[in-house]
C-alpha positions, 0 to 999 in steps of 0.5 A: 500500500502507498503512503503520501503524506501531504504538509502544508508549508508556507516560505518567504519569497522574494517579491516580483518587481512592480514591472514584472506584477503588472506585466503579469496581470495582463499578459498573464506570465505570472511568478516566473513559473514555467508553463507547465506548472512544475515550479513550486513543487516540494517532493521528499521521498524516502527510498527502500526496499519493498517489503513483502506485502508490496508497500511502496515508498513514503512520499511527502507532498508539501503543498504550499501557497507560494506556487501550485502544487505540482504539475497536476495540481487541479486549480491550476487552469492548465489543467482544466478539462477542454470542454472548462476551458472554453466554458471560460475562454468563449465567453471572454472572446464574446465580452471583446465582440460585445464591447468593440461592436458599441463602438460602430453600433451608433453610426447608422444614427448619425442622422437621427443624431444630427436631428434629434440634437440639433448638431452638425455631421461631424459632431454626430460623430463624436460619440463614436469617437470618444468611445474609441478613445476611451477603449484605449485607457483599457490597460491603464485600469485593468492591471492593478484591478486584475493584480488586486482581486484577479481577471474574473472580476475584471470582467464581472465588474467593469462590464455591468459599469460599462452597461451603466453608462450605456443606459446613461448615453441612451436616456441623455437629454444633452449632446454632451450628456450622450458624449460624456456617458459614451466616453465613460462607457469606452473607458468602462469596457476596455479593461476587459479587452486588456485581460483578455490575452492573459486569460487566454495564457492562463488556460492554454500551453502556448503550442495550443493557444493557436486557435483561442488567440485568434479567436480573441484577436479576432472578435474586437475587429468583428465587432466593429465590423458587424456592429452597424448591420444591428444599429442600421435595422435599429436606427432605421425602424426605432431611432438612436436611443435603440441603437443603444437598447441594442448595445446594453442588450448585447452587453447584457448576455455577455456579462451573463456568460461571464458570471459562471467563469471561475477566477483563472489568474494564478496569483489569485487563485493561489491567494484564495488558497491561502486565505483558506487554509491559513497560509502565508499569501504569495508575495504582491505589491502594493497597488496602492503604493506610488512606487506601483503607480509609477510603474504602471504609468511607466508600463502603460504610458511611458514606456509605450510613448517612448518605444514609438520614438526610439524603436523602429519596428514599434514605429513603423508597425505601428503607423501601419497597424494604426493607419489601417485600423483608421481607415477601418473606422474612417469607412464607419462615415465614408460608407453610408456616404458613399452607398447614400450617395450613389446607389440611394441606399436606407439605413438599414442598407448601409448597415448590411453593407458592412457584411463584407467587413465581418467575412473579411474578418474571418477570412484574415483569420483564417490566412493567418492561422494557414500560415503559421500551420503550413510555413511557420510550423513546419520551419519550426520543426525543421529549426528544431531537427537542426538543433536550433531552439527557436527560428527568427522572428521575421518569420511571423511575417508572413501573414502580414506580406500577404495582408499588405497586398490584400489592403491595397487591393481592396481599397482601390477596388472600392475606389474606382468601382463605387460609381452609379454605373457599376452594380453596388454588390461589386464595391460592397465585396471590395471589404472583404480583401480589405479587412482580409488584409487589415486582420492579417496584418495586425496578426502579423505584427502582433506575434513580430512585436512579442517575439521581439521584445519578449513578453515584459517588453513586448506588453509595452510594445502592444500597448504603443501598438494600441495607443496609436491605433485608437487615437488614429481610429478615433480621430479618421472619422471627423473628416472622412465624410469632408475628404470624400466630398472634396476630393470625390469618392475614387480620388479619397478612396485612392489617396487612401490606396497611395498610402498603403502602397507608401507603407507596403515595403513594411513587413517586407523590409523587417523580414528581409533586414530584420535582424540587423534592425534588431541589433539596433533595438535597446529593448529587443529580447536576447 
């Protein structure tokens, strides 16, 4: 007969730095622990021979609250049955479509806005930029709350705020009323966004994480995308304040998926355990303290700020990711113009017309997963048979060359095919390669970024990413409808298409010269 004696033990740990605590609680590398779990683990045993009736050695577990409990500790989320963890990951990719589609949901009421309160076109416009903006502080809010009581309540909470304001912005009586409570909603929903890629760590081994990360990465451009098909039926049969019942409708049943999901960040699990059994908690910072609230500015703000100034590839990735994205949101204006203008296009017509953003979406998704299975994969293999470890990150650029040809070609194909002459089904598909092009660049430029910068300096990286893409995004609308009237439909359209081809070379530069770019970065990971 066995026997295994299980101890509870706690010890001192030295405490992480600040840096790597928050780094932590959005990306979800947490404690320094490996990620199949085995740090942690204390096992004595006492070898000797086996009696006769068989016994075998004692063993002595000691189970601590500082890390789990061995590789198969059961709280641990990596561990988790298949069927729990996307009980807890789909909802979490939902709550980013929920969030990210309030943000276009508005736009096929621009003119009831413009009605109802009174405003110019541009103006009309604003709720849909504030809440852009507001998307982007994300970060900022969602690291010392995830770090303080875990990603759960992340979610449970900053959710139903979001909600709140939501019902705020559809009860406004004022213009400023609708923006202030819009902009308060963007700040509410972004910190589930921000602790989504950390959920995703907590549940999946990186060599399985293919599928639940471009899903995440995919629904908060689908989103956007789909958005305007519900808000044109809403706005065209209910009026505005319905594109906004639509958005808390939406809202509402994500944060119900969310309710039943158990808390996946380590460091909370592992303090709950210990408040339970009577442990000493694994070392934390104080969030509260201004040494963290340095950090996390720093993290946040700071250094983002100054990757964009100092780091080549942060900058160039992110003009490019940021321009696209603009362009994205530019079309949020441009297209019901356009279809209105030339093809008598309703409301709800305008909105449909975005179903070929939403397949085009997929489709990027679906390039840029064939590419890591088909050429990164197999290079990976073949790198490992050689007796290399890893292979270099330009080769993640594959799906961005392919996507930098795609965004050209659907811009200029809706350009010079949006005429009156020209049935409207032809510029509607154009989206499809467009927004084909733009997922598969962000895709692309994502994975390059985090392998080359590793994953403290690679949050900080994204997070430049980030803050140059919804700024761009929120402000390209202001004057999309202006350009388009000024120049004409092709011409505003083209000038948009020149650009890209001016940013084309991008990926193509990095993957070719790449590495002795990198040579050059003070913040590249060895």
């Amino acid at each position: 007969m066995s026997h295994a004696t299980y101890k509870s033990h706690a010890y001192t740990e030295t405490p992480a730095s600040p840096e790597s605590d928050i780094e932590s609680a959005l990306e979800g590398n947490d404690m320094g622990s490996t990620d199949d779990g085995k740090e942690g683990l204390e096992h004595h045993a006492q070898e000797k021979s086996l009696p006769a009736d068989g016994d075998r050695p004692t063993v002595t577990r000691v189970v601590t609250a500082q890390d789990w409990a061995g590789p198969d500790d059961p709280d641990n989320p990596l561990n988790w049955s298949l069927l729990k963890k996307f009980c807890h990951f789909c909802p979490v990719a939902f709550i980013g479509f929920a969030v990210t589609a309030a943000s276009s949901l508005i736009t096929p009421a621009i003119q009831d806005l413009q009605n109802y309160f009174n405003i110019s076109r541009t103006a009309a416009i604003l709720p849909l930029t504030l809440y852009v903006m507001g998307l982007g502080f994300g970060p900022t809010i969602a690291a010392p709350v995830s770090e303080k009581y875990g990603r759960s309540v992340v979610y449970k909470v900053t959710l139903p705020v979001c909600i709140l304001f939501l019902v705020g912005s559809g009860l406004s009586k004022s213009f400023a009323s609708l923006c202030v409570t819009r902009f308060l909603a963007g700040t509410a929903g972004g910190p589930v966004l921000a602790v989504g890629a950390g959920t995703n760590a907590d549940l999946f081994l990186p060599i399985d994480r293919a599928f639940s990360s471009a899903l995440f990465i995919m629904m908060p451009f689908l989103g956007p995308g789909l958005g305007p098909m519900i808000g044109g039926f809403a706005a065209q049969y209910r009026g505005w304040q319905w594109t906004v019942w639509c958005m808390i409708i939406i809202c509402g049943v994500a944060t119900l998926t969310c309710l039943p999901m158990h808390e996946t960040y380590k460091k909370a699990i592992l303090q709950r355990r210990a408040k339970k059994l009577g442990l000493s908690p694994p070392p934390g910072p104080n969030v509260l303290s201004v040494e963290y609230l340095k950090t996390l500015l720093m993290m946040t703000i700071g250094r983002p700020v100054t990757m964009i100034f100092t780091e080549s590839i942060v900058f160039l990735f992110g003009v490019y990711n940021s321009f696209a994205f603009a362009v994205l949101f530019s079309f949020f204006a441009a297209f019901p113009y356009t279809f209105t203008t030339v093809y008598n296009f309703n409301t709800w017509q305008n909105g449909l017309v975005f179903g070929s953003v939403g397949v085009g979406v997929v489709a990027g998704v679906a390039v840029g997963i064939a590419c890591d299975r088909f050429i990164y994969r197999k290079k990976h293999k073949k790198a490992v048979a050689q007796g290399r470890a890893m292979l270099p990150p330009e080769e993640r650029l594959y799906s961005g060359m392919i996507g930098a040809f795609a965004l050209l070609i659907g811009l200029f194909w809706f350009a010079w095919t949006a005429r009156s002459d020209v049935h409207w089904i032809v510029p509607i598909l154009s989206g499809i390669p467009f927004a084909l092009g733009n997922m598969a660049l962000f895709l692309a430029s994502a994975l390059y970024l985090l392998d080359v910068y590793g994953p403290m300096n690679g949050a900080s990286a994204m997070a430049a990413n980030g803050l140059m893409r919804y700024t761009t995004g929120a402000c390209f609308p202001l004057f999309a409808v202006q350009m388009y009237e000024r120049l004409g439909i092709d011409w505003a359209t083209s000038l948009l298409g020149f650009v890209c081809v001016a940013m084309l070379p991008i990926p193509f530069v990095f993957y070719f010269y790449g590495p002795q770019i990198r040579k050059r970065s003070r913040y590249h990971a060895a």
